[in-house]
C-alpha positions in Angstrom: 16.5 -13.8 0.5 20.0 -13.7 -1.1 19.4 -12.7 -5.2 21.6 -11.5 -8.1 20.8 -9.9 -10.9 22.8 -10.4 -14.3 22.3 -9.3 -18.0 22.2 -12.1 -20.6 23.6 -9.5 -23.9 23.2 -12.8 -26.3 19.5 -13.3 -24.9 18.9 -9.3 -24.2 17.5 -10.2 -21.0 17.8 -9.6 -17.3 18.1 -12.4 -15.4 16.9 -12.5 -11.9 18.7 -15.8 -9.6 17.0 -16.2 -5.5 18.3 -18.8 -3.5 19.5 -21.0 -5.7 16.5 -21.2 -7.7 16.5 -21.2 -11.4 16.9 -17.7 -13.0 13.7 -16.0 -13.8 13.8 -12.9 -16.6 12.8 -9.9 -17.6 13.1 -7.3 -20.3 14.2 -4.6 -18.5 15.6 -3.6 -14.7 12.5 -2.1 -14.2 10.6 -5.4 -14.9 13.1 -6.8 -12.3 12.3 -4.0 -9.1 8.7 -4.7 -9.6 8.9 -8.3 -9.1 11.0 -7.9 -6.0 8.7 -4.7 -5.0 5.7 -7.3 -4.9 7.8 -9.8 -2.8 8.3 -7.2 -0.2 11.5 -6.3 -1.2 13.3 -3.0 -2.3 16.1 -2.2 -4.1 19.4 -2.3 -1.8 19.9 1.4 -0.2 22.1 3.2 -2.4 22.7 3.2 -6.3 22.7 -0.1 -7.9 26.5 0.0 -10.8 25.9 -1.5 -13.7 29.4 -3.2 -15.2 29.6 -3.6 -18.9 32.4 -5.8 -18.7 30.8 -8.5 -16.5 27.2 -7.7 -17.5 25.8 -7.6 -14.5 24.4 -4.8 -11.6 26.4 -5.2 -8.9 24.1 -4.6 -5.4 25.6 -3.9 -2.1 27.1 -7.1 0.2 24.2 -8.1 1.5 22.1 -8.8 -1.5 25.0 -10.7 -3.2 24.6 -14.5 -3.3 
């Protein structure tokens, strides 16, 4: 499964988008590694970069849609 995660700063919301599905979201990152947790999925190996200027986690290649 190919997902992105984003931040919505007018909605204060994380936004979780999986295969082209409509975005699902959460309250807060944490909210967002359970639900992937549950699927079976972990977080990509590494640390996970938050960028305030694009509002968004960026996630290693792999996990990037």
């Amino acid at each position: 499964m190919k997902y992105a995660v984003t931040y919505n700063g007018d909605q204060s919301v994380f936004e979780l988008q999986a295969d082209n599905q409509p975005p699902i979201t959460f309250e807060n990152h944490f909210a967002v590694f359970e639900y992937l947790k549950d699927r079976g999925l972990t977080e990509p190996d590494g640390d996970y970069i938050y960028d305030p200027v694009q509002k968004r986690f960026i996630f290693s290649g792999q996990h990037a849609l």
